[in-house]
The first five atom37 places (N, CA, C, CB, O) and aatype in JSON, in Angstrom:
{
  "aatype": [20, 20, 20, 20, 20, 20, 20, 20, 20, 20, 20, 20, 20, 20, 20, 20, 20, 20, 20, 20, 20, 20, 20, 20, 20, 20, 20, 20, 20, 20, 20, 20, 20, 20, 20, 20, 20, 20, 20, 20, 20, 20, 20, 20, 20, 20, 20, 20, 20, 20, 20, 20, 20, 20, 20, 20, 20, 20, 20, 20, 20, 20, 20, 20, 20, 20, 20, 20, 20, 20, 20, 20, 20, 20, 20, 20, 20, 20, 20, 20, 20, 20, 20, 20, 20, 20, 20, 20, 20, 20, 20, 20, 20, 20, 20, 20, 20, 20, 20, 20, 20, 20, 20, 20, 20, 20, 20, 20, 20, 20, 20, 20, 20, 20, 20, 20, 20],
  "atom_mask": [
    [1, 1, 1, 1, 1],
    [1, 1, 1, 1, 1],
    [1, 1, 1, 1, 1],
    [1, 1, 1, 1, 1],
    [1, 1, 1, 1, 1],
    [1, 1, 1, 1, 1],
    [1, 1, 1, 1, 1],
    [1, 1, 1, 1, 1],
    [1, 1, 1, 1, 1],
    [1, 1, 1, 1, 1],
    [1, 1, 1, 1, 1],
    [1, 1, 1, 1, 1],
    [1, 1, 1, 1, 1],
    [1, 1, 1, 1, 1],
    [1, 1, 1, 1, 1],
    [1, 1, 1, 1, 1],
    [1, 1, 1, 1, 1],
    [1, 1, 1, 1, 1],
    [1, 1, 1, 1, 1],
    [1, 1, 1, 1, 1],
    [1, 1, 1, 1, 1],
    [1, 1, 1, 1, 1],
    [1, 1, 1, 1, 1],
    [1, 1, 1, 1, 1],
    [1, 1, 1, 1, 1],
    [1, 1, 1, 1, 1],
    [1, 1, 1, 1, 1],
    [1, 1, 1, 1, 1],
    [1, 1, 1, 1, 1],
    [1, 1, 1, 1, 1],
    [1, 1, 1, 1, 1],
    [1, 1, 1, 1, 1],
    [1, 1, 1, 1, 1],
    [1, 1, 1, 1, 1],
    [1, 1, 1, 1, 1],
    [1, 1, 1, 1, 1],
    [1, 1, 1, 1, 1],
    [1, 1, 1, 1, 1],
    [1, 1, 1, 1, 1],
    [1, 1, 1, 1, 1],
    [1, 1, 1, 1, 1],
    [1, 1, 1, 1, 1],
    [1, 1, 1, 1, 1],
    [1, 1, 1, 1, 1],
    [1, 1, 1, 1, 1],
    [1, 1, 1, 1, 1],
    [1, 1, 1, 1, 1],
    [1, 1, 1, 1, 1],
    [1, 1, 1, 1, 1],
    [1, 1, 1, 1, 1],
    [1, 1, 1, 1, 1],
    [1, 1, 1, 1, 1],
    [1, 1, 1, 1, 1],
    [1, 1, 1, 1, 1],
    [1, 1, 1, 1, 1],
    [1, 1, 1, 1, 1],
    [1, 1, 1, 1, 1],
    [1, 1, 1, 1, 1],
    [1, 1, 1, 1, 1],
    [1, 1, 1, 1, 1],
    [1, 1, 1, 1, 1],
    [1, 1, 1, 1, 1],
    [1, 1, 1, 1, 1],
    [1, 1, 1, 1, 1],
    [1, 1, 1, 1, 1],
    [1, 1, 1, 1, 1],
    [1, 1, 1, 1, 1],
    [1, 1, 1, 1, 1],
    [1, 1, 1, 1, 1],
    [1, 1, 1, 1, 1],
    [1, 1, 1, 1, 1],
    [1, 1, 1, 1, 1],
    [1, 1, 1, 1, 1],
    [1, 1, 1, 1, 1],
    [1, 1, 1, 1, 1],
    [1, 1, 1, 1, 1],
    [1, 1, 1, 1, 1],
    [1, 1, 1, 1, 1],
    [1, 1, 1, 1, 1],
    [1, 1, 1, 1, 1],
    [1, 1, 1, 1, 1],
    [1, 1, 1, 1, 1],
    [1, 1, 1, 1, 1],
    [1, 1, 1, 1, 1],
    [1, 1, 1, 1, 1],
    [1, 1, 1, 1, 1],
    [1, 1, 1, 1, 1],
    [1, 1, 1, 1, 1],
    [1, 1, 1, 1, 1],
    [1, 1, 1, 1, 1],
    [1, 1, 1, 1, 1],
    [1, 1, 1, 1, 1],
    [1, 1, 1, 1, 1],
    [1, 1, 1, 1, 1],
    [1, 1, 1, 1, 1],
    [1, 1, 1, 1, 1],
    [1, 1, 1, 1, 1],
    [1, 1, 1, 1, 1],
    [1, 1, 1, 1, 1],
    [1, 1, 1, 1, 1],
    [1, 1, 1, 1, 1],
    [1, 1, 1, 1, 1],
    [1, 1, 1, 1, 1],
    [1, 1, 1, 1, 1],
    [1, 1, 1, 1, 1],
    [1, 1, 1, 1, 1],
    [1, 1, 1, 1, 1],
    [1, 1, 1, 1, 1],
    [1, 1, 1, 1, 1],
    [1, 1, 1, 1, 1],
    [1, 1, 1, 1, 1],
    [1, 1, 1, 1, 1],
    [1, 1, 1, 1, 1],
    [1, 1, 1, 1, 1],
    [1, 1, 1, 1, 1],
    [1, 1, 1, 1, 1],
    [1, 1, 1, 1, 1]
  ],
  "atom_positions": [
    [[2.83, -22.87, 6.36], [2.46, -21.8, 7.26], [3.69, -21.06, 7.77], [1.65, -22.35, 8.41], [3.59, -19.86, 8.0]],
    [[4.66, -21.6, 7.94], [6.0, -20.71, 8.55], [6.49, -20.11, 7.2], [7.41, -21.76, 9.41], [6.94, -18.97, 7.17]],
    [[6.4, -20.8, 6.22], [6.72, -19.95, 4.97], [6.47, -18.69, 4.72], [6.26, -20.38, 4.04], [7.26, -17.89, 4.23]],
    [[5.23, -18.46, 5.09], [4.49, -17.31, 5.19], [4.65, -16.15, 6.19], [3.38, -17.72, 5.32], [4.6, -14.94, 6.0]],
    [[4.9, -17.02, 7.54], [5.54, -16.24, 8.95], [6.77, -15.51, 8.63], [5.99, -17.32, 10.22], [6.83, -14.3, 8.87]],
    [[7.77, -16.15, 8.09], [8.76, -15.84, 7.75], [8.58, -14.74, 6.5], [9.43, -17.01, 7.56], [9.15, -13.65, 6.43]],
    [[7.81, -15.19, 5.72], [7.61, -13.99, 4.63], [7.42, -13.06, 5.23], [6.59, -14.0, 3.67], [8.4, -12.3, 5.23]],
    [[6.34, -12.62, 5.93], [5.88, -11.93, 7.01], [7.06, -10.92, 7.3], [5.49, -12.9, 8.2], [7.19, -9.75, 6.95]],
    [[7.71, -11.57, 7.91], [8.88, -11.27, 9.12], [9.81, -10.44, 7.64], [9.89, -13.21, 10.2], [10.23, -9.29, 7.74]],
    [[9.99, -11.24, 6.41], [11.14, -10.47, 6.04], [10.52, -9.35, 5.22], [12.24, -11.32, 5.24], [11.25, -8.59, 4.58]],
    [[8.96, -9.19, 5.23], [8.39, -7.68, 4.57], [8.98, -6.99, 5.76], [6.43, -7.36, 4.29], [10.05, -6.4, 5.66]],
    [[8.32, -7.05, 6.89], [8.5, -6.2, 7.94], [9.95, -5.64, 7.84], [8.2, -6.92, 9.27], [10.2, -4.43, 7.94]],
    [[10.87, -6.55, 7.63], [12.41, -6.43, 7.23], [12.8, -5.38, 6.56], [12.88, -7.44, 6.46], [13.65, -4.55, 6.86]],
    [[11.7, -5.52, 5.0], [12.53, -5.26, 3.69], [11.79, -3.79, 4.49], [12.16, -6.08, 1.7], [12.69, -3.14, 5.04]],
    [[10.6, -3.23, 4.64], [10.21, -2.11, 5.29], [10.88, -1.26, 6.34], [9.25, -2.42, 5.72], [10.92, -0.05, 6.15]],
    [[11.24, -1.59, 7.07], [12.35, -0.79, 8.22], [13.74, -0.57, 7.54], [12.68, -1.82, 9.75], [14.37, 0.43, 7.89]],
    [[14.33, -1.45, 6.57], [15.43, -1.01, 5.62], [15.38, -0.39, 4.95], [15.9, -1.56, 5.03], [16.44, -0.02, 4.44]],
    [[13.98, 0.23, 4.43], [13.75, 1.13, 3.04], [13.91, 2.32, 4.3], [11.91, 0.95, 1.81], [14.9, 3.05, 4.26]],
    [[13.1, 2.45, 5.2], [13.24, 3.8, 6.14], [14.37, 3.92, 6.46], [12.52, 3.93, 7.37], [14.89, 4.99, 6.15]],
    [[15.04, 3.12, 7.05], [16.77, 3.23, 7.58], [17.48, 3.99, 6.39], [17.68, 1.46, 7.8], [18.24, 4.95, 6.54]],
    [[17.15, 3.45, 5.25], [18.0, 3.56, 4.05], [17.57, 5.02, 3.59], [17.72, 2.31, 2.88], [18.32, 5.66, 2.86]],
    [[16.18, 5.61, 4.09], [16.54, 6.54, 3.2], [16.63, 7.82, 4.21], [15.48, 6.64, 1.92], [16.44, 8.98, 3.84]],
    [[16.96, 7.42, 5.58], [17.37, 8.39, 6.81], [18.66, 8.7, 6.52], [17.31, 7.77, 8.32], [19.04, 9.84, 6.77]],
    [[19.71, 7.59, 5.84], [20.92, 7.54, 5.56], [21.33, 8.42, 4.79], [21.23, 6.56, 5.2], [22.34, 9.04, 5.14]],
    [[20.7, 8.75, 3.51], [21.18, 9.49, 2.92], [21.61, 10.65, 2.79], [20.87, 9.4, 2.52], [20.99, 11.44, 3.5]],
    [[22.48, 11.17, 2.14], [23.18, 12.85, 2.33], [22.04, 13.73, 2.02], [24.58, 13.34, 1.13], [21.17, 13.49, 1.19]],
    [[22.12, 14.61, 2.67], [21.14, 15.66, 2.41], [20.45, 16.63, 3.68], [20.04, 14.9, 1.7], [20.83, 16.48, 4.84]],
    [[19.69, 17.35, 3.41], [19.31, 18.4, 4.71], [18.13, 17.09, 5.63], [18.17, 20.38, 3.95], [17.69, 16.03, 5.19]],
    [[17.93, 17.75, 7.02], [17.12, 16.91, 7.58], [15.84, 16.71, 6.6], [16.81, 17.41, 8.96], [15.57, 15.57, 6.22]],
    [[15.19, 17.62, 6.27], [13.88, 17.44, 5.78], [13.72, 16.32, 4.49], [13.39, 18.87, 5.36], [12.76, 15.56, 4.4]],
    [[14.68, 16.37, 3.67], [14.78, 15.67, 2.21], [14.81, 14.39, 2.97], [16.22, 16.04, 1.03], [13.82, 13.67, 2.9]],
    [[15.91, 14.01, 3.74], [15.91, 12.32, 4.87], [14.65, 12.29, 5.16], [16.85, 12.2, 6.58], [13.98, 11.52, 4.47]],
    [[14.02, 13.01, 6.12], [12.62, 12.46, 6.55], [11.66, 11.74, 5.61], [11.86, 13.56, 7.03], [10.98, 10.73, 5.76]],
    [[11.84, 12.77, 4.36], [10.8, 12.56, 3.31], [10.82, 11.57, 2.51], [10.71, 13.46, 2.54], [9.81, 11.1, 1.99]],
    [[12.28, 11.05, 2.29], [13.15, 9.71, 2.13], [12.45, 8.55, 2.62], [14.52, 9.76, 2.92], [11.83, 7.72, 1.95]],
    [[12.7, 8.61, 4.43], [12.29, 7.43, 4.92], [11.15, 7.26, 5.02], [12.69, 7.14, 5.88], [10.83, 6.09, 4.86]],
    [[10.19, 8.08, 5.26], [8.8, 7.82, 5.3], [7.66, 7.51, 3.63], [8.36, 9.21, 6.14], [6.51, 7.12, 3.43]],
    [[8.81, 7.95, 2.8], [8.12, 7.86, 1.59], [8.38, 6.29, 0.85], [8.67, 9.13, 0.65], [7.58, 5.69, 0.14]],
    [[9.82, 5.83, 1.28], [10.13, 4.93, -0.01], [9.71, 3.3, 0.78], [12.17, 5.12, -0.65], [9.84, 2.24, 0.16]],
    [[9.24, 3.38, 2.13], [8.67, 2.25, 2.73], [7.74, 2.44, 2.08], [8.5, 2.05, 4.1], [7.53, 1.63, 1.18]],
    [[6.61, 3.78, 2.28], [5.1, 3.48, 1.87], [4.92, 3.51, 0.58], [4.11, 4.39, 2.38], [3.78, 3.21, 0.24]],
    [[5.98, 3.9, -0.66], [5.89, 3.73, -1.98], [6.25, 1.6, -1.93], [7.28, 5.07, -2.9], [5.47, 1.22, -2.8]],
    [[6.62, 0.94, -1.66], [7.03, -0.31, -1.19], [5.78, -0.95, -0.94], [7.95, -0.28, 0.01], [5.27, -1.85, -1.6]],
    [[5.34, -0.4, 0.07], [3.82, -0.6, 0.69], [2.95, -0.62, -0.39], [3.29, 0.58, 1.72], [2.34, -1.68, -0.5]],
    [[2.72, 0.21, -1.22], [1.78, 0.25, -2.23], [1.92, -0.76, -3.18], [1.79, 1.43, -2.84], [0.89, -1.21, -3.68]],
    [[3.11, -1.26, -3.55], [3.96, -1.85, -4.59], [3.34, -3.24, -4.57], [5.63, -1.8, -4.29], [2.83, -3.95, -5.44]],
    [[3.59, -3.42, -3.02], [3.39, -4.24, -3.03], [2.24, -5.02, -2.4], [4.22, -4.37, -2.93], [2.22, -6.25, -2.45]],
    [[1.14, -4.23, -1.72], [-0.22, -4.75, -1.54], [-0.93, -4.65, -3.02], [-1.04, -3.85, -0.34], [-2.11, -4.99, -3.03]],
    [[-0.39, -4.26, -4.16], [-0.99, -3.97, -5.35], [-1.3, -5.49, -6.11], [0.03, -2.94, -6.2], [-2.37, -6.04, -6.35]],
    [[-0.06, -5.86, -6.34], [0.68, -6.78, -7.06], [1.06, -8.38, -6.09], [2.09, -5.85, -7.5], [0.65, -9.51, -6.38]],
    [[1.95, -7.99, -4.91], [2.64, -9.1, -4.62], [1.7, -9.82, -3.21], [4.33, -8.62, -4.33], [2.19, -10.86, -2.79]],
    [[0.79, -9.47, -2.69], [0.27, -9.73, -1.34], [-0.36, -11.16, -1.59], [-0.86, -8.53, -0.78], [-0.27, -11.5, -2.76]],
    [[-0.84, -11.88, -0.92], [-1.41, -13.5, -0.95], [-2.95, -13.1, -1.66], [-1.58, -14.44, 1.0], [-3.65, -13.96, -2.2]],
    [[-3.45, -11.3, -1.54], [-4.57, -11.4, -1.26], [-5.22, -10.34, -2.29], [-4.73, -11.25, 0.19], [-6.41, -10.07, -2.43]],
    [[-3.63, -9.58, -3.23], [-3.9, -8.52, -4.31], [-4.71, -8.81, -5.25], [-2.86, -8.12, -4.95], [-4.91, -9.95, -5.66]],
    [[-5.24, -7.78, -5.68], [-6.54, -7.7, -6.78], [-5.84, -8.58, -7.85], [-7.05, -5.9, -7.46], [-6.35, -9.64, -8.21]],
    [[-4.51, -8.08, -8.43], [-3.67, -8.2, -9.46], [-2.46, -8.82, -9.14], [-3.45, -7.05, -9.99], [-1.33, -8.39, -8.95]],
    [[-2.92, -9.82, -9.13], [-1.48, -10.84, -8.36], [-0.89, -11.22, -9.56], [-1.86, -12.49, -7.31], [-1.53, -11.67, -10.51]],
    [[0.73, -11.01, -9.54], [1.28, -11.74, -10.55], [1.42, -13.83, -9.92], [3.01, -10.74, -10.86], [1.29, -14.52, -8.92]],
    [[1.72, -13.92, -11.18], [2.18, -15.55, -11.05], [3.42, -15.97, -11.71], [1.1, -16.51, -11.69], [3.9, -15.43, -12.71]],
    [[3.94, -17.03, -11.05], [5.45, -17.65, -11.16], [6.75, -17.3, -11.75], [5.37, -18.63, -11.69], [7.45, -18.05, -11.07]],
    [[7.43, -16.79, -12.4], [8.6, -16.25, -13.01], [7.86, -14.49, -12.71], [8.95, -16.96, -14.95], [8.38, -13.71, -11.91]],
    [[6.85, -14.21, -13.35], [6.61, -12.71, -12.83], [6.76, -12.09, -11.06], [5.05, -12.49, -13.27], [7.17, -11.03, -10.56]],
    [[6.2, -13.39, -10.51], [5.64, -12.81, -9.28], [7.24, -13.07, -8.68], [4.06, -13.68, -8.45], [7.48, -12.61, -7.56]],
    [[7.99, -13.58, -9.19], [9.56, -14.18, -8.67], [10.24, -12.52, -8.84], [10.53, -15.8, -10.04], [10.44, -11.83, -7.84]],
    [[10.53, -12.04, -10.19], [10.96, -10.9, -10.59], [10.72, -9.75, -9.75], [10.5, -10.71, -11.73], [11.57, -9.08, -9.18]],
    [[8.89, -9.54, -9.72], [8.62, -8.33, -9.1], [8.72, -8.55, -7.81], [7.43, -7.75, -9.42], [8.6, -7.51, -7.18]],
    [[8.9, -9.63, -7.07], [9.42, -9.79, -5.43], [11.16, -9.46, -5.5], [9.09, -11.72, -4.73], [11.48, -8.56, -4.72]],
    [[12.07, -9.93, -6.15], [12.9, -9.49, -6.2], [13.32, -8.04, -6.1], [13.08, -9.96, -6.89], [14.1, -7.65, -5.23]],
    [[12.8, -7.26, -7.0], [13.27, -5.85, -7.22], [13.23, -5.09, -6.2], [12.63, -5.17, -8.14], [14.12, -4.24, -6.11]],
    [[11.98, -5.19, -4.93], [12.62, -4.18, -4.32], [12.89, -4.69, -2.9], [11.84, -2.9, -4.38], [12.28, -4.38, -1.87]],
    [[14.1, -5.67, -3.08], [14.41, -6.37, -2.29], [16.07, -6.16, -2.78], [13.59, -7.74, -2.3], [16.91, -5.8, -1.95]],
    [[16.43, -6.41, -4.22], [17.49, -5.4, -4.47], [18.1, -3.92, -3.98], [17.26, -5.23, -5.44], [19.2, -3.47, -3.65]],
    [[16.59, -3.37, -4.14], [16.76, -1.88, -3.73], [17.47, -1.85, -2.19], [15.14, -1.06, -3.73], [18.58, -1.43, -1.85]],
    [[16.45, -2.41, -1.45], [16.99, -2.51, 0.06], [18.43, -3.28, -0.06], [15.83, -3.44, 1.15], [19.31, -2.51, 0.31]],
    [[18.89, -4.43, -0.42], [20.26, -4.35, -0.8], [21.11, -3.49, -0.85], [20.4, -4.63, -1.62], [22.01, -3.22, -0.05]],
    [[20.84, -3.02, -1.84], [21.9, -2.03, -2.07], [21.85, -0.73, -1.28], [21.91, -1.69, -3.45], [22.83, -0.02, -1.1]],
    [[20.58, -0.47, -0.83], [20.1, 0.24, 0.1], [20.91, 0.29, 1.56], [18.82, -0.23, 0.18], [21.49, 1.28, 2.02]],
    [[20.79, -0.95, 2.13], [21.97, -0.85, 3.26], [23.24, -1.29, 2.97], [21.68, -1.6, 4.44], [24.01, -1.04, 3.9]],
    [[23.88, -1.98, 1.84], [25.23, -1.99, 1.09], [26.01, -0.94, 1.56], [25.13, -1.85, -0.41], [26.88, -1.02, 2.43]],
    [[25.53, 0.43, 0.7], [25.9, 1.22, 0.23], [26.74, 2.23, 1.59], [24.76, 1.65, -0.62], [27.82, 2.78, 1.4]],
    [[25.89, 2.33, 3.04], [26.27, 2.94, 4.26], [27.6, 2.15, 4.52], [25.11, 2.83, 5.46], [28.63, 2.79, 4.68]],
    [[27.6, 0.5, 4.56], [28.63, -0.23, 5.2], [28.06, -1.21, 5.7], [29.37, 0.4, 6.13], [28.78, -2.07, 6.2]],
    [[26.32, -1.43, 5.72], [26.11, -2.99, 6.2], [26.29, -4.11, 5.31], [24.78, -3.22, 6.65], [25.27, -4.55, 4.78]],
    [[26.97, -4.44, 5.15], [27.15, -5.69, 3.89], [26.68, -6.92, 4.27], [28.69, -6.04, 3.44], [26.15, -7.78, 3.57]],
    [[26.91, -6.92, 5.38], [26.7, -8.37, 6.56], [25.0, -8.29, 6.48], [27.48, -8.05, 8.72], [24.21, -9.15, 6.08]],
    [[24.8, -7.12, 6.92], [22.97, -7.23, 7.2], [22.37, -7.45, 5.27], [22.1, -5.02, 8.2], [21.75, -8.33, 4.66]],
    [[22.93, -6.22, 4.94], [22.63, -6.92, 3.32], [22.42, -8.36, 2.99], [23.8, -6.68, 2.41], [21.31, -8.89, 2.98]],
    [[23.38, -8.89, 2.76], [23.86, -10.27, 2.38], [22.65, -11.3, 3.29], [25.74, -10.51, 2.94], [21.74, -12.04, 2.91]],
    [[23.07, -10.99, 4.38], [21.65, -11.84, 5.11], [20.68, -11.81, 5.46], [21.57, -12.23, 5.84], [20.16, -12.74, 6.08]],
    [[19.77, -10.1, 5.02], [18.65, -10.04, 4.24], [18.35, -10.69, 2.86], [18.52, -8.87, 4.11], [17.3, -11.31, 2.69]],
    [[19.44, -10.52, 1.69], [19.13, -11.13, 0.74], [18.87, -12.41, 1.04], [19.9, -10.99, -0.09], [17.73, -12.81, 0.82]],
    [[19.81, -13.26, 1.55], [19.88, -14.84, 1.37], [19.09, -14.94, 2.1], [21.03, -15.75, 1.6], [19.5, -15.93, 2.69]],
    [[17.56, -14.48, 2.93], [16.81, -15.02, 3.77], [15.48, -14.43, 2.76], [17.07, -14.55, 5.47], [14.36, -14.94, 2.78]],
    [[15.69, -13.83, 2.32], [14.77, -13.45, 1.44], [14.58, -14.2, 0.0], [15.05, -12.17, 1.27], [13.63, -13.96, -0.74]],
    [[15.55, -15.09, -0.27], [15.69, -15.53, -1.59], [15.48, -16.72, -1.38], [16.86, -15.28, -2.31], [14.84, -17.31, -2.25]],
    [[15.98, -17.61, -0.05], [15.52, -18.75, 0.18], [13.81, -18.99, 0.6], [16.43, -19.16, 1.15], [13.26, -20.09, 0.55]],
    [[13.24, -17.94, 0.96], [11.96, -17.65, 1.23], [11.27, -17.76, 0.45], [11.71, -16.74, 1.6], [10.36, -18.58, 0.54]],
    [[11.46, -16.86, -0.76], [11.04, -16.44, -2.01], [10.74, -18.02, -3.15], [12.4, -15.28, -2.57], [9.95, -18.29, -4.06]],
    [[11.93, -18.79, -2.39], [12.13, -19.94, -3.59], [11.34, -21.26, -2.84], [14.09, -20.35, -4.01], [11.26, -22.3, -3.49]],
    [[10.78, -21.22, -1.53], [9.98, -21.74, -1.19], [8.41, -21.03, -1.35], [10.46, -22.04, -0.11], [7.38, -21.59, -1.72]],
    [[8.56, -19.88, -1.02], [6.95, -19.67, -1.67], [6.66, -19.91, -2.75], [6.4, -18.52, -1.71], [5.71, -20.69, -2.84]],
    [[7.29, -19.41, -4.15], [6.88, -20.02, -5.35], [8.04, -20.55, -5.89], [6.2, -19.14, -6.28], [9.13, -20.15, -6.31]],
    [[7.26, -21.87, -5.7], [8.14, -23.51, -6.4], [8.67, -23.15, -7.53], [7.13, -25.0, -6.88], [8.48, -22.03, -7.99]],
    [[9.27, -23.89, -8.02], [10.26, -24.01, -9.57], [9.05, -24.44, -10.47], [11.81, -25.47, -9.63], [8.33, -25.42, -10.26]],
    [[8.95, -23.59, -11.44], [7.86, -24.42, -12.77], [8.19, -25.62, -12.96], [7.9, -23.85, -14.36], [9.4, -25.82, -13.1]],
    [[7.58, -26.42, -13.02], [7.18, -27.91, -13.82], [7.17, -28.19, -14.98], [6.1, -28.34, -13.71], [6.56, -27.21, -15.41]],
    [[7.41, -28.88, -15.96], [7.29, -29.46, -17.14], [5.77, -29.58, -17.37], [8.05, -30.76, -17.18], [5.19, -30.56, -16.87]],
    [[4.93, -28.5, -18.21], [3.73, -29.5, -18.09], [2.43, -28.26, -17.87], [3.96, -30.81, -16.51], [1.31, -28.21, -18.39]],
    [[3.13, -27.27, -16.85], [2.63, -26.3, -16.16], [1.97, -25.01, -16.81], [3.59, -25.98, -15.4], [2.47, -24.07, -17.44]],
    [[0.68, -25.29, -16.44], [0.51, -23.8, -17.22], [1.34, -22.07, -17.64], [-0.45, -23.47, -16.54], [2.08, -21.54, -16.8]],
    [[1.15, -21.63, -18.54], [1.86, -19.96, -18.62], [1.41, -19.03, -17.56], [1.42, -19.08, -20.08], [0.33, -18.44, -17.55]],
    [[2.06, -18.98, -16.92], [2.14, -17.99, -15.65], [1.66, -16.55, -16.15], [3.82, -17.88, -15.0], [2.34, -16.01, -17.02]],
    [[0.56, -15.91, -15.68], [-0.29, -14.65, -16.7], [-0.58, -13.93, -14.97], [-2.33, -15.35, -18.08], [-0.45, -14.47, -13.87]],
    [[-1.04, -12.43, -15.36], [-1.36, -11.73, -14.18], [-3.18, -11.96, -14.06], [-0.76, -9.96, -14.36], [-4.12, -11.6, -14.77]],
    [[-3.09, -12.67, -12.91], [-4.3, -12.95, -12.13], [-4.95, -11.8, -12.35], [-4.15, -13.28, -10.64], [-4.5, -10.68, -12.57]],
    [[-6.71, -12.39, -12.23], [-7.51, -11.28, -12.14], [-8.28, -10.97, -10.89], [-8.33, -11.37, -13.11], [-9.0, -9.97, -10.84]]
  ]
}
């Protein structure tokens, strides 16, 4: 159950970094706005699609590992790139230790991990 809290906690995370991140960028006010409000709720979609406890189309184990990763990279490099390296770094590593407790290491034995229906 805290696994989940914490998951919780670091969507909410990876979401306010995609907006931060794309307020940051060079450009006229309007292109920023459209930035931050777009690449959270493109995120949002991404991932109530695919990655949620509760998606139509849930991936499973090495997939569902990958497509949680990627846009968790993005936000990486996303606040990297201004000068937070510190917040980076310990978004990632709270996100990856998270990630590797929600879905366990395959087993010897274990079925082929396929996209849920």
């Amino acid at each position: 159950m805290v696994d989940l809290a914490v998951r919780f906690a670091v969507e909410m995370a990876m979401y306010t970094s995609l907006a931060y991140s794309g307020a940051s960028i060079a450009g006229p006010v309007p292109l920023r706005a459209a930035f931050s409000a777009l690449a959270p709720l493109g995120a949002l979609v991404v991932w109530s699609q695919y990655l949620a406890p509760k998606a139509r189309r849930r991936h499973c184990g090495r997939t569902a590992l990958a497509a949680e990763a990627a846009p968790f990279g993005v936000v990486i490099i996303g606040l990297g790139a201004p000068g937070h390296v510190t917040l980076a770094a310990s978004l990632g590593a709270v996100a990856l230790v998270n990630a590797s407790l929600v879905h366990p290491a395959k087993r010897a034995g274990d079925p082929v991990p396929t996209l849920a229906r």
